[in-house]
NURO-675556 format. One record per residue (C-alpha): residue in three letters; y, z, x. Coordinates in steps of 0.02 Angstrom, whole numbers, padded with zeros to 5 digits, always signed. Layout:
// NURO-675556
ALAYZX
...
//
This chain:
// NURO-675556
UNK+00971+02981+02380
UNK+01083+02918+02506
UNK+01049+02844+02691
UNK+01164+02935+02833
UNK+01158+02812+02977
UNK+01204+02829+03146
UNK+01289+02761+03288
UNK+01211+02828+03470
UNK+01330+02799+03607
UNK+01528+02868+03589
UNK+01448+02937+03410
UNK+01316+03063+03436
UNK+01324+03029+03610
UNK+01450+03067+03757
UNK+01411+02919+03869
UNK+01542+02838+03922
UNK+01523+02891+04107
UNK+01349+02855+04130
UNK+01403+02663+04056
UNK+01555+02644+04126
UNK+01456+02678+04313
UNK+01322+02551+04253
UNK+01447+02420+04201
UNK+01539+02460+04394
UNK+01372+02416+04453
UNK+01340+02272+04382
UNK+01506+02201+04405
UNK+01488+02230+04599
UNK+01315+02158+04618
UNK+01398+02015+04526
UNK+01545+01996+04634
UNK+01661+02002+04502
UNK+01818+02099+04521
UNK+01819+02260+04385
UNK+01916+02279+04230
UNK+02006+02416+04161
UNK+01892+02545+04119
UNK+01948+02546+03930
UNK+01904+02364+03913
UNK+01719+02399+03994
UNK+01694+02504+03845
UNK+01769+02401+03722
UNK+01590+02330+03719
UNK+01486+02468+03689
UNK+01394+02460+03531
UNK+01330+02277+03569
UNK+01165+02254+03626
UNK+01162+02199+03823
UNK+01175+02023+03805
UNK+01304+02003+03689
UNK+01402+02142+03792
UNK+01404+02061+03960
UNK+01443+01894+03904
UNK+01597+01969+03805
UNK+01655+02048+03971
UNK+01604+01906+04089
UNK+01665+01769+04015
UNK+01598+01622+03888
UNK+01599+01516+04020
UNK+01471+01615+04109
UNK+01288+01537+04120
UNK+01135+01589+04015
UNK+01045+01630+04203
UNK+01200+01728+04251
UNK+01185+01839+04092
UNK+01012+01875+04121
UNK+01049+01915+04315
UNK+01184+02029+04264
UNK+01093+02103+04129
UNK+00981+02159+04263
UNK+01067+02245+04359
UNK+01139+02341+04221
UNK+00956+02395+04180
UNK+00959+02421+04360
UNK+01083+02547+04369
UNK+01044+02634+04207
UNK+00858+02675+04256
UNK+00909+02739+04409
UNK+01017+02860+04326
UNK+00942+02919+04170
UNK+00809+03014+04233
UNK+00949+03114+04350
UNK+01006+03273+04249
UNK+01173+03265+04346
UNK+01200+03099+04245
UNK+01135+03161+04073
UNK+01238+03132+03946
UNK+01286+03266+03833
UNK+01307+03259+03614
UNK+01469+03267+03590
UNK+01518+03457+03471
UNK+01441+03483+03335
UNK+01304+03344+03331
UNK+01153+03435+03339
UNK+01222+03583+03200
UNK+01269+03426+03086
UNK+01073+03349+03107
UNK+01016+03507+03093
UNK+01081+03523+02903
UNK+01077+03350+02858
UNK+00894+03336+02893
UNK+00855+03482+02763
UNK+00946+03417+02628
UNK+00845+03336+02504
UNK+00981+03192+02431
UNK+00988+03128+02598
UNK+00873+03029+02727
UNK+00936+02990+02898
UNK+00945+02856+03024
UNK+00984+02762+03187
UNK+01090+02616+03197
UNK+01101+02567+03387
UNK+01137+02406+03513
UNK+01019+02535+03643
UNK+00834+02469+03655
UNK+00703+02571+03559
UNK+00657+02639+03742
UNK+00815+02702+03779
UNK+00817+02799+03601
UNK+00647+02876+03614
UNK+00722+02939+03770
UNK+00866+03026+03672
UNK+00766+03086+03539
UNK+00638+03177+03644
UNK+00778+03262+03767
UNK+00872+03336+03611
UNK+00702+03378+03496
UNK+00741+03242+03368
UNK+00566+03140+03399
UNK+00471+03218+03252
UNK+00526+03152+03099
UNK+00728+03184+03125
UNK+00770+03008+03053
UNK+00664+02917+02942
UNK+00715+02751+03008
UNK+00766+02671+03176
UNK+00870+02514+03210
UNK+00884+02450+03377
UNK+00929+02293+03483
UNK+00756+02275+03503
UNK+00714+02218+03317
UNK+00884+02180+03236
UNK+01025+02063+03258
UNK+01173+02143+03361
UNK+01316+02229+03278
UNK+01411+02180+03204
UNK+01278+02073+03101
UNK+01216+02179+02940
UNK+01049+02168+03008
UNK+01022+02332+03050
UNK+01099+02418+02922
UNK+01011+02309+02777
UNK+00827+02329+02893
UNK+00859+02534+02884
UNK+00892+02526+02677
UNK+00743+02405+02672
UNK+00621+02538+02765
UNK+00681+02675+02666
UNK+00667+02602+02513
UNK+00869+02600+02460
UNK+00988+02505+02404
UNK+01129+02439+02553
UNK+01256+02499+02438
UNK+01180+02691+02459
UNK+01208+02700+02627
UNK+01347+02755+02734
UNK+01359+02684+02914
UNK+01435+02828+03043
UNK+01516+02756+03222
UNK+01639+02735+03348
UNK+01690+02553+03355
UNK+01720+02415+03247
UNK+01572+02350+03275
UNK+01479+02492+03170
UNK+01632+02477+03036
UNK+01612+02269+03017
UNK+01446+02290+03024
UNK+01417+02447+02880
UNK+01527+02319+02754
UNK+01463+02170+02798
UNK+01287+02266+02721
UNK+01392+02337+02573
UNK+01368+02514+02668
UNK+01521+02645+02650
UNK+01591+02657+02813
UNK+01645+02808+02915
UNK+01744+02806+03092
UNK+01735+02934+03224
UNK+01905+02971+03322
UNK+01847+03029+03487
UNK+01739+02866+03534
UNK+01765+02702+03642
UNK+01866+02595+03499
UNK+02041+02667+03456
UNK+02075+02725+03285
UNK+02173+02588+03246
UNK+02035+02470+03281
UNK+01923+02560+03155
UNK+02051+02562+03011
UNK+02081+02366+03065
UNK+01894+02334+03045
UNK+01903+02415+02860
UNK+01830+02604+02878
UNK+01817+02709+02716
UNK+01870+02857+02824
UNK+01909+02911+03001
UNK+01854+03081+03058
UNK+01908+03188+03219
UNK+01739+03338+03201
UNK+01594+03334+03131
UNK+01628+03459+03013
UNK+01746+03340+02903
UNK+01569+03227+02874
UNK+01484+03354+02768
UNK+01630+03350+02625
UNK+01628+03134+02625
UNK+01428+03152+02624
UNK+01459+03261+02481
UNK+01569+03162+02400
UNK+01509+02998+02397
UNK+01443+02924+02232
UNK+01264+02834+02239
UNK+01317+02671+02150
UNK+01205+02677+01967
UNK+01096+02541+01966
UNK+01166+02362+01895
//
């Protein structure tokens, strides 16, 4: 059996415009001048904490992160209900669910800095809330990437080995995290970390469609047991 784990955001999901105009937010109700838009995704894949104190500063206060974390919230609930802000899958994510979830060597799951909320969301607006993936890691009850927490908490509930499992995302994050766990690790090209950062961070394989997962799914060996 082996554990297919996903990344949400810049993975399965398009949403870099809905967080880029959340992180805008923020930064204005903070009264701190922008950065480039590249480095305000740099951070995705963190949970919200970790995320604004990486673009705010280490010297900013434990009151400011909260504040700013906020108004992130802020601005995300007042868009996610919107259909004009909806974010889309990105080609080829639902098909590649679709056949994963019949197969019967493999058991999928969620590996995500978004709060369990947020995913429940995602799961009932694409008709992945029944079942779809056996287990669900979120900022809510793991360490954030890229600690192995969540990665080592999905084997645990699924009853497999770290070492059967193969962590799928767009940053380094998801590709530091997936080894630190002893996970194989595979990269998506058309996310918010460059390639090179993913083959930096140690990924077993970079991909640029869906379609080029099925074959490394295929071909990747269940360790026999020690």
């Amino acid at each position: 059996m082996k554990l297919v784990l996903f990344d949400v955001d810049g993975t399965l999901l398009d949403s870099q415009h809905l967080i880029h105009a959340c992180l805008v937010h923020m930064f204005e109700r903070m009264g701190r001048p922008l950065l480039p838009r590249a480095e305000m995704l740099g951070i995705v894949g963190l949970s919200l904490e970790p995320a604004v104190r990486q673009l705010l500063g280490e010297e900013t206060t434990a009151a400011e992160i909260e504040q700013a974390a906020a108004y992130y919230r802020e601005a995300f609930l007042s868009r996610v209900d919107d259909p004009s802000h909806a974010p889309p899958l990105f080609p080829g994510a639902a098909e590649l669910v679709a056949t994963l979830r019949l197969r019967d060597d493999v058991v999928l799951g969620i590996a995500t800095g978004k709060s369990m909320r947020g995913v429940e969301r995602i799961l009932d607006g694409f008709g992945w809330s029944k079942g779809v993936f056996a287990t669900i890691q979120t900022a809510d009850k793991a360490p954030s990437k890229p600690d192995p927490g969540m990665v080592l908490q999905a084997a645990r509930e699924v009853g497999l080995p770290p070492e059967q499992a193969i962590m799928i995302g767009d940053t380094s994050f998801d590709i530091l995290m997936g080894r630190a766990a002893g996970a194989a690790t595979v990269g998506v090209s058309w996310g918010n970390h460059p390639v090179a950062e993913l083959r930096e961070a140690g990924a077993d394989h970079i991909i640029d469609t869906f379609d080029q997962l099925l074959p490394l799914v295929d071909a990747f060996k269940v360790p026999e047991p020690s």
